[in-house]
N, C-alpha and C positions, 0 to 999 in steps of 0.2 A: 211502463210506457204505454202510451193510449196514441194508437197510430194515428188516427181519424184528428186527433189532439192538436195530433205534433203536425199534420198535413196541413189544417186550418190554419195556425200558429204560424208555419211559415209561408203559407200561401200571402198572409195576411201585412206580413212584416215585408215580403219582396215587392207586394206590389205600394205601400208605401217609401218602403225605398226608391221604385222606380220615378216616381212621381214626384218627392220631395229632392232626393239627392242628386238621382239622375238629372232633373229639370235645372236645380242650382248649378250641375256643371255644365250644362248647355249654356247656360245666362253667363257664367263667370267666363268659359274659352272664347264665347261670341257668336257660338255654331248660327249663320245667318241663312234664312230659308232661300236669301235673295241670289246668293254665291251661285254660278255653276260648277257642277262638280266633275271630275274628272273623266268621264263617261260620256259624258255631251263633246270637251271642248277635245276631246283627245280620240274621238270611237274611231276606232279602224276595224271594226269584223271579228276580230280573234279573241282580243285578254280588255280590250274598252269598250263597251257593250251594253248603256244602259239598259234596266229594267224593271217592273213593276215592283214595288217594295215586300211583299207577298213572296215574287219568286225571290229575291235577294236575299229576305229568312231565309227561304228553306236551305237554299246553299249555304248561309252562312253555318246556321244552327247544326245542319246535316253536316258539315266538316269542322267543328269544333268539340262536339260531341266527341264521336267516337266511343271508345267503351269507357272513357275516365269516368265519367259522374256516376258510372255504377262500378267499376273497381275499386276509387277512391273511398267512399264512403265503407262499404263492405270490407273493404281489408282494413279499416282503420278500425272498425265497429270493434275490435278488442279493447279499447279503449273506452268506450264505451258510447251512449249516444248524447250524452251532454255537452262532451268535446266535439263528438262531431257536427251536431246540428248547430251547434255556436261556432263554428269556424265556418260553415258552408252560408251562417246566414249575414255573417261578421264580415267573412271574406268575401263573399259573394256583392255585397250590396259597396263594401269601401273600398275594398283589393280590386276583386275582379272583373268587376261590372267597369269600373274608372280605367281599368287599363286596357280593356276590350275597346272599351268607346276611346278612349285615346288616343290608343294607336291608329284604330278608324280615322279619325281626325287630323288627325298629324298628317297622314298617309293623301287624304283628303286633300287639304293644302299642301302638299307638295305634290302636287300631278299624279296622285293615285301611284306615285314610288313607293316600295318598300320601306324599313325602319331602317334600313343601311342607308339609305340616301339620307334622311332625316338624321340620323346619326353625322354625316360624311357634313352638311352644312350646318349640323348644330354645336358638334363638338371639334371634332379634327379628321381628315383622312384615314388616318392610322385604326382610328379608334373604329372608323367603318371596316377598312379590310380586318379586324378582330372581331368585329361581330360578324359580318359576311362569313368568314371560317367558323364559329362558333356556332350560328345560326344553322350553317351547312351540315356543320356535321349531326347535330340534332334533329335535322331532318331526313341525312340518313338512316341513321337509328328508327324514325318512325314509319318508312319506307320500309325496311328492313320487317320492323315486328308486325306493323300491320298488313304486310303480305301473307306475314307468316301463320295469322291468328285468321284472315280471310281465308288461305290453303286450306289450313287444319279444318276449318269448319265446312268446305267441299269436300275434302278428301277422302275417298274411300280406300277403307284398308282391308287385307286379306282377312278373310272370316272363315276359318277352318269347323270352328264347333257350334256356328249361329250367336256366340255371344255378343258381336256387335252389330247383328240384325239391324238393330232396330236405330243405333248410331249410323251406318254406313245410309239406313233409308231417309234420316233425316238430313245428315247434309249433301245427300242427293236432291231433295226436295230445295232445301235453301240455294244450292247451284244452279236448278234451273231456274226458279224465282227472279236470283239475282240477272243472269242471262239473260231471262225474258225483260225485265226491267231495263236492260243498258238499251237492248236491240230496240223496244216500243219508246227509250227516252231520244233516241235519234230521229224517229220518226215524227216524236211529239216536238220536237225542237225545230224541223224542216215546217213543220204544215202549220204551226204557232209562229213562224218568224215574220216578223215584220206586219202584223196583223193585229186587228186593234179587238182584241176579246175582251169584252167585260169581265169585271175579275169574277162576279156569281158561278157564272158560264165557265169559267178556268178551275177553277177551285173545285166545283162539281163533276168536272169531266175529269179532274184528278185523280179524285175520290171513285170514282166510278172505275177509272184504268188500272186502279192499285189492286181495287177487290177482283177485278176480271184476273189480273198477273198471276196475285196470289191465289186463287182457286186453280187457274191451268196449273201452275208452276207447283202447287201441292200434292195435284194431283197426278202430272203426267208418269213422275216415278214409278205409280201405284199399276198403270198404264205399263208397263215393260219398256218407257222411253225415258230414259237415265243417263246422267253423266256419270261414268263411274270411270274415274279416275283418278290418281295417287298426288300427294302429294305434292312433288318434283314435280311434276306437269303440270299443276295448278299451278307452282310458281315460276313457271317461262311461260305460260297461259295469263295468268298476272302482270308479268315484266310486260310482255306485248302490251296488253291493254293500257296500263299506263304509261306506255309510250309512245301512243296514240292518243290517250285521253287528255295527257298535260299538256299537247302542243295545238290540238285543235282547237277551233274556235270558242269559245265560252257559250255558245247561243245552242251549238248544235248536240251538244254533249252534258257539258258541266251543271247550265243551268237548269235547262230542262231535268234531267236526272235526279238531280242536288230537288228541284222542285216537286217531282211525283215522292223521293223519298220519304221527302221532309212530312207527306200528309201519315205516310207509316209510321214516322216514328212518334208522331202528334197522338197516331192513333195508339200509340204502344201506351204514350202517358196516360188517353184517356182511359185504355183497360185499365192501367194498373192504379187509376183515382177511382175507380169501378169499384176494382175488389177491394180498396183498403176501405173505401165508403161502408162496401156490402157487409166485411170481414168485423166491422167496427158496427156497426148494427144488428148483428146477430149475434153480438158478442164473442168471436174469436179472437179479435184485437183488439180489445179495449185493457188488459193487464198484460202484455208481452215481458217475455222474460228479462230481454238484453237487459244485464244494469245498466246505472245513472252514470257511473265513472267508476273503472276498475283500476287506478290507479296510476302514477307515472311513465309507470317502467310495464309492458307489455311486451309478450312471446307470442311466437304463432304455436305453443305445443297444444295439440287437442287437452281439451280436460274434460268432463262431467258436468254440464248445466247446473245440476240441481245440488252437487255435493261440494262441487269446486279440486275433485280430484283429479289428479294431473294420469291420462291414459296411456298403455303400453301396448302392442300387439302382442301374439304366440310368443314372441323373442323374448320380451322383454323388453324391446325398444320404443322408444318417446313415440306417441303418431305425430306427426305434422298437421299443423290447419295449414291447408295448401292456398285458402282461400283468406289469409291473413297478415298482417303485419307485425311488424315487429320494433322492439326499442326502444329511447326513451320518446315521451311525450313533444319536447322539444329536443330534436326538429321533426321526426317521426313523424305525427300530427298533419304539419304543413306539409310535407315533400309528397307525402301518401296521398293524403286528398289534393289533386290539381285542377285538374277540371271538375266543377261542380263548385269551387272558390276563387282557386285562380291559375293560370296556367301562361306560360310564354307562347305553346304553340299557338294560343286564340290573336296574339298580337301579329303573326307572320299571317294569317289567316284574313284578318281584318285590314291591314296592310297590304297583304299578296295580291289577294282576286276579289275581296268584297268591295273597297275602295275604287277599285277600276269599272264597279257596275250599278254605283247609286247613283238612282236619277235626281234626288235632292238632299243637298246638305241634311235637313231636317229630319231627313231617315236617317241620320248616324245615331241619334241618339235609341231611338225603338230597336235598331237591330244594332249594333254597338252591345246598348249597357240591355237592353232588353232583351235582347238573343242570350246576353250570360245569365239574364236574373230566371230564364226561363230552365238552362241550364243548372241553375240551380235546386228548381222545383224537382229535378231528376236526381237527384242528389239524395234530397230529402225523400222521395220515392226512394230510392236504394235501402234508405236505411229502415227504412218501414219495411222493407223485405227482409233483409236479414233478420229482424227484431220478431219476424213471425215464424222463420226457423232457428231461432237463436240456439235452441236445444242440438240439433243438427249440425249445425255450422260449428260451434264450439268443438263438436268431440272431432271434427275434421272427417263430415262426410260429405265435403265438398271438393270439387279437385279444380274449381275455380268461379270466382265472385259471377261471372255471369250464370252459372248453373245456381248461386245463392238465389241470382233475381230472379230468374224465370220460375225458380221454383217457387220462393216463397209468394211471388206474386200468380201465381197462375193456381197457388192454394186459396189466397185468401178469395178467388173470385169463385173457388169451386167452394165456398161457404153458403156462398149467395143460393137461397132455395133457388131449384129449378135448373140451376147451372153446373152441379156435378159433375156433369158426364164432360165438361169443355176443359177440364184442367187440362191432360193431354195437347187439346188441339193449342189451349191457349199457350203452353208450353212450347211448343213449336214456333207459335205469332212471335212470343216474345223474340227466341232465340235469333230469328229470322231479323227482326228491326235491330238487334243490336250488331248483328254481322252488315246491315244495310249502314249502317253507323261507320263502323272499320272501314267499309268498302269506300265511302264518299270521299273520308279523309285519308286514307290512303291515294286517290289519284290528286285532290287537292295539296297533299306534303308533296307528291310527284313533281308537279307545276311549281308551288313556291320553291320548291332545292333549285328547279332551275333557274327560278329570280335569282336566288342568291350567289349561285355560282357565277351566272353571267353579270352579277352586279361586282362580283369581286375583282374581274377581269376589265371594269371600266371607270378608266379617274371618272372624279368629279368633274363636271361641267363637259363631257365628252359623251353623243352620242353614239350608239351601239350603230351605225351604218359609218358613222367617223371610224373606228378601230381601225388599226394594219397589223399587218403581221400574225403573231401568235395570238394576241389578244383578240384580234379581229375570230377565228378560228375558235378559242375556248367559250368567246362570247355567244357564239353561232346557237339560237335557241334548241335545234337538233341535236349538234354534239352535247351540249349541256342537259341535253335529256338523256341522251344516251350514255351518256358514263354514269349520272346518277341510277337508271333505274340498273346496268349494270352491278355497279358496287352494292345498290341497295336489294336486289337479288342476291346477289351471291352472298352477301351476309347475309338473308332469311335463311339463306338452306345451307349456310356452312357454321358462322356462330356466332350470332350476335347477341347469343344469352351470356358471353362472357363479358360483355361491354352492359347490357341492357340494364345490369342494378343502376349506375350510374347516370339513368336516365331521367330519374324523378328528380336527381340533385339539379342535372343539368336542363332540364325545363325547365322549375322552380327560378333558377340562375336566370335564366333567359326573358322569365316574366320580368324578375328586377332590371334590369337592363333595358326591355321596354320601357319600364317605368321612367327610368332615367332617361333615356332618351324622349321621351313626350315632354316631362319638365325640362330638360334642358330646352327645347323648342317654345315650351310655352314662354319661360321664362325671356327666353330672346326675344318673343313674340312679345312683351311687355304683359303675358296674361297671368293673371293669378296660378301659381303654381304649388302653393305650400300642401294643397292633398297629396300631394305626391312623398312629400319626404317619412311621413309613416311607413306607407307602406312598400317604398323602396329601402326604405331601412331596414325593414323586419323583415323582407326576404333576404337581402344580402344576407343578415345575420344568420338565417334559418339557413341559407345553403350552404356557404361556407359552413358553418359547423358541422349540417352532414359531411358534406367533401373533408373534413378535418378527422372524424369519425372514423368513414370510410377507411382514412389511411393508415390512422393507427390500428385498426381492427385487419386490414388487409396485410400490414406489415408484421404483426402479432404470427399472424399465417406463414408469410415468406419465412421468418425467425422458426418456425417450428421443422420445415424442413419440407419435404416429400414433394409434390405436383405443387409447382410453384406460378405457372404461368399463368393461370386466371387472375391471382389476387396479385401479382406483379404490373399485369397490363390494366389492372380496375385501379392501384396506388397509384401507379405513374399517371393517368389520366386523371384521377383526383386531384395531383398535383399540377396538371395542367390546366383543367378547369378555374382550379382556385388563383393560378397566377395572372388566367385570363383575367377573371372577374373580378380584382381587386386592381390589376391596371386600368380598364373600361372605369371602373367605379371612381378612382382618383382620379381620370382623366374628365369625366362627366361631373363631380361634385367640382371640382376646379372651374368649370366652367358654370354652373349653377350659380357657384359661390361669387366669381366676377361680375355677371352678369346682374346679381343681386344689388351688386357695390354699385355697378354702374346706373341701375335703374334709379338706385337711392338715392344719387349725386344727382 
C-alpha cells in the first residue's frame, strides 16, 4: 500500500463525485438558489439564525464528524484496506454524501423541521412517533458515550508511582484548551453578531484565535494552572454545559464555536496530508504493511505482522486488538465504518440545526454532500495511519483507534527531515482536534434529542405554543433538555457499555430510514427518487442481519448460563430494533410504492 497513492486516488475520485453526482442530484430534486430558506422566513434569535456558508460548515462538519471517520476505518482495517477504501469511497460519494444532502433538503422544504415531521406528512403519524422513539433513543446513547470519551479525555486519575504523569498532564492540557475555546467562542459570537465582517477578515481572526487558545491552553498546565479533576466531575461539569449549550441561542454559542473548531480540525487534516505527503517522499510510506484483503471472516485477536501468528501473554491467553473489529465481512464492513461512508446521526444533524441556519437553498448541496465527501477524505486519512503502524496495531499495542491516528500520523510527519523533535507536540494537536470533534457533537446530539423528544409530544399540524396539558409540559424545550441530558449522564457514568455494541447496528438503521424518508418525500414531491432504493435497500439488509446475528450470538450466551444480564438486555433490544425497522420499512415502501402507481397513472 503506497499511502501518498491511495490519498491522491481518493482525493481525486471525491472530488469528482462531488461535482458530477452531487451536481445531477441538485438538477434531478430541483434545489432552486431562488427558494428562501428556512433561516430567513422563520429567524427568531435562538435555533433560526441565518449564516455565512463558511460558518454553517464548520458546524456542520465539526458535528458530524466526531471520532467515527477515524474509528470506523481503523477498527475495520483487519479487513484489510481494499474493503475499506472501496466502501468509504463507494459509500461515501452514492450512500452518504445522497443522504446527508437529502435530509438537508427535505428538512429544507419543510420549514427547517426535523425527519420526524417529513416522515409524519410523507408516510403516516404512527410511522413518525416510531422514528421520534427510535431516533431518541439513539441519541441518548450518543449523549451518553460522548460525554464519556469527552470525561475520560479531561479526567485526571490518581497517580501513585508517576506512571500516568505524562496522561493526567495531557488531558489537563486538552481541558483547558477546550474551556478556553467555549469561554473565547461566546465572546467571538457577541462582538461578530449581526456585523457584516468580510469572510478574509473572519477566517483569519480564526486562525489567529485558535493558535492564541492552543498555545495558552498547552501551556497553562506547565504553569501550575490545571484542571485537575476526576471523572464524575467532568460528567455533571458536562451535563451543565450542555444544558446550557443545546437550549441557547445558535449565534452565541453553537455557531461561533462549531466555527473556530472547525479551522482545528481543517488544521488537523492539513497536518496529517503533511506527513503522509512527507512520509511518502522520503520513503517511509510508499510499501506499508497492512494487506489488500485478509479475508471474509475477521477477529480482533492480536497476531504477528510479519509471521501471521496469532499472540498470547505470560498466561497463555489470546491478547485482544482493542483497537479492532471483528466478524464476518457482511455486515461487519458496513455497521463498523459509519461515518466516513455513511451514518444516520449526519441526517438528524442536517435536519436538526444545519437546515434551520442556511442562508441559501444552493449551500445545501457544498455543505450537504460536501461536508460528507470531505468527511470522507478523513476516512481515507485514518487508514493511511493505521497502514503506517500496521505492525503495532496488529499485535494490539493500541488500547484505542484514536491513539492508532495520532500516532501513526504524528510518525509519519516526524519522517519529514527537520521535523523530528514535533512527533510529541504533533501527538498532543492531533489528540486534542479529535476530542474538539466529540466535544461539538456531543452538545449538537444534546439539542437534536430535544427536537425529537418535543417533536414526539406534538401531533401533526399542531404548534408547540398550541399544546395543553401534559404535552404542553413534555414539549417545554427546558424540560426536554433536562430529562435528556439527565438520562444521558447517568448512562455515561453508570452503563451504557452494556447497550453501546448495539449502537453501530442502530445508526446504520437510522441512516436507512432517512433514506426512506427523503424518497418517500421525493417521490410525493413528483422528484426523481430511484437513487434511493439501492441504497436504502443495502442498509436495511446490512442491519438487520447484524441485529439477527447479535441475537443469536447473545442468546448462544443466555443458553450457556452464568451473568446473563448484558446479552439479555442487547437480545431483547435487537429484537426491538429489528421489529421497529421492518414496520417503518413496510410502512414507507407502501408508500413509495403507491405513490409510484399514482405518478404513473
Amino acid at each position: 500500500m503506497n499511502a501518498l497513492l491511495i490519498l491522491l486516488v481518493a482525493a481525486v475520485v471525491l472530488v469528482i463525485g462531488y461535482i458530477f453526482y452531487g451536481g445531477w442530484l441538485a438538477k434531478q430534486w430541483g434545489v432552486d438558489p431562488k427558494n428562501p430558506t428556512p433561516a430567513h422566513e422563520l429567524e427568531d434569535g435562538v435555533d433560526y439564525v441565518p449564516a455565512p456558508p463558511y460558518v454553517v460548515l464548520g458546524h456542520h462538519f465539526s458535528s458530524i464528524a466526531g471520532a467515527g471517520p477515524i474509528n470506523g476505518p481503523i477498527q475495520a482495517a483487519v479487513f484489510g484496506w481494499v474493503p475499506v477504501l472501496l466502501w468509504v469511497l463507494i459509500g461515501g460519494i452514492f450512500f452518504g454524501a445522497m443522504h446527508d444532502f437529502g435530509s438537508l433538503f427535505a428538512s429544507l422544504r419543510h420549514k427547517g423541521q426535523t425527519l420526524a415531521v417529513v416522515v409524519a406528512e410523507n408516510i403516516d403519524n404512527t410511522a413518525k412517533k416510531l422514528f421520534c422513539i427510535f431516533a431518541y433513543l439513539t441519541l441518548l446513547l450518543v449523549v451518553a458515550a460522548f460525554a464519556s470519551i469527552v470525561a475520560n479525555t479531561f479526567a485526571v486519575v490518581p497517580d501513585l508511582d508517576g506512571a500516568k504523569a505524562a496522561t493526567n498532564l495531557a488531558n489537563q492540557q486538552t481541558a483547558m484548551i477546550s474551556v478556553i475555546f467555549i469561554g473565547v467562542a461566546v465572546v467571538y459570537g457577541i462582538l461578530t453578531r449581526g456585523r457584516n465582517i468580510p469572510g478574509p477578515v473572519n477566517i483569519a481572526s480564526a486562525i489567529v484565535l485558535i493558535v492564541i487558545m492552543v498555545a495558552i491552553g498547552y501551556n497553562l498546565p506547565l504553569m501550575g494552572i490545571s484542571l485537575s479533576l476526576d471523572y464524575n466531575t467532568w460528567m455533571i461539569i458536562l451535563g451543565v454545559y450542555i444544558l446550557i449549550a443545546s437550549v441557547a441561542p445558535v449565534w452565541i454559542l453553537l455557531q461561533p464555536r462549531d466555527y473556530l473548531s472547525s479551522y482545528l480540525l481543517y488544521g488537523m487534516i492539513l497536518l496529517a496530508v503533511i506527513g503522509i505527503v512527507g512520509a511518502s517522499l522520503t520513503g517511509a510510506a510508499t510499501n506499508l504493511q497492512i494487506p489488500a484483503f485478509t479475508g471474509f471472516v475477521a477477529t480482533n485477536a492480536a497476531f504477528d505482522a510479519s509471521t501471521g501468528q496469532a499472540l498470547v501473554d505470560q498466561a497463555g491467553k489470546a491478547i485482544t486488538n482493542k483497537a479492532a473489529a471483528s466478524g464476518f465481512l457482511f455486515p461487519a464492513l458496513f455497521i463498523t465504518i459509519a461515518c466516513g461512508a455513511i451514518s444516520g446521526f449526519h441526517s438528524l444533524v442536517a435536519s436538526g440545526t444545519t437546515s434551520k441556519q442556511l442562508d441559501r437553498e444552493a449551500e445545501a448541496q457544498p455543505i450537504g454532500y460536501g461536508g460528507m465527501l470531505i468527511e470522507c477524505l478523513l476516512a481515507v486519512i485514518s487508514l493511511c495511519a493505521v497502514g503506517f503502524v500496521w505492525s503495532k496495531y496488529a499485535a494490539g499495542g493500541y488500547a484505542s483507534p484514536t491513539a492508532v491516528f495520532a500516532d501513526g500520523l504524528s510518525q509519519m510527519l516526524a519522517c519529514i527531515p527537520g521535523l523530528a523533535d514535533v512527533q510529541g507536540l504533533a501527538y498532543a494537536l492531533l489528540i486534542l482536534a479529535v476530542s474538539a470533534f466529540c466535544l461539538t457533537s456531543l452538545d449538537t446530539a444534546t439539542r437534536l434529542a430535544r427536537y425529537m423528544f418535543q417533536e414526539l409530544w406534538t401531533p401533526v399540524d399542531v404548534k408547540h405554543e398550541d399544546l395543553t396539558g401534559v404535552r404542553k409540559v413534555m414539549a417545554n424545550p427546558y424540560v426536554a433538555t433536562i430529562i435528556t441530558v439527565v438520562i444521558g449522564v447517568f448512562l455515561g457514568m453508570t452503563g451504557y457499555t452494556i447497550i453501546w455494541p448495539l449502537f453501530g447496528a442502530a445508526n446504520q438503521l437510522l441512516a436507512a430510514l432517512a433514506l426512506l424518508a427523503v424518497c418517500a418525500w421525493l417521490g410525493n414531491a413528483g422528484r426523481n427518487n430511484k437513487m434511493f432504493f439501492v441504497p436504502m435497500g443495502f442498509m436495511l439488509a446490512a442491519t438487520l442481519t447484524s441485529l439477527g446475528i447479535t441475537f443469536y450470538q447473545k442468546t448462544l450466551l443466555i443458553m450457556k448460563g452464568g451473568d446473563i444480564f448484558a446479552p439479555a438486555v442487547q437480545a431483547l433490544l435487537a429484537v426491538l430494533l429489528f421489529v421497529l425497522a421492518v414496520v417503518l420499512a413496510v410502512k414507507g415502501v407502501k408508500t413509495i410504492v403507491a405513490t409510484a402507481k399514482r405518478n404513473a397513472a
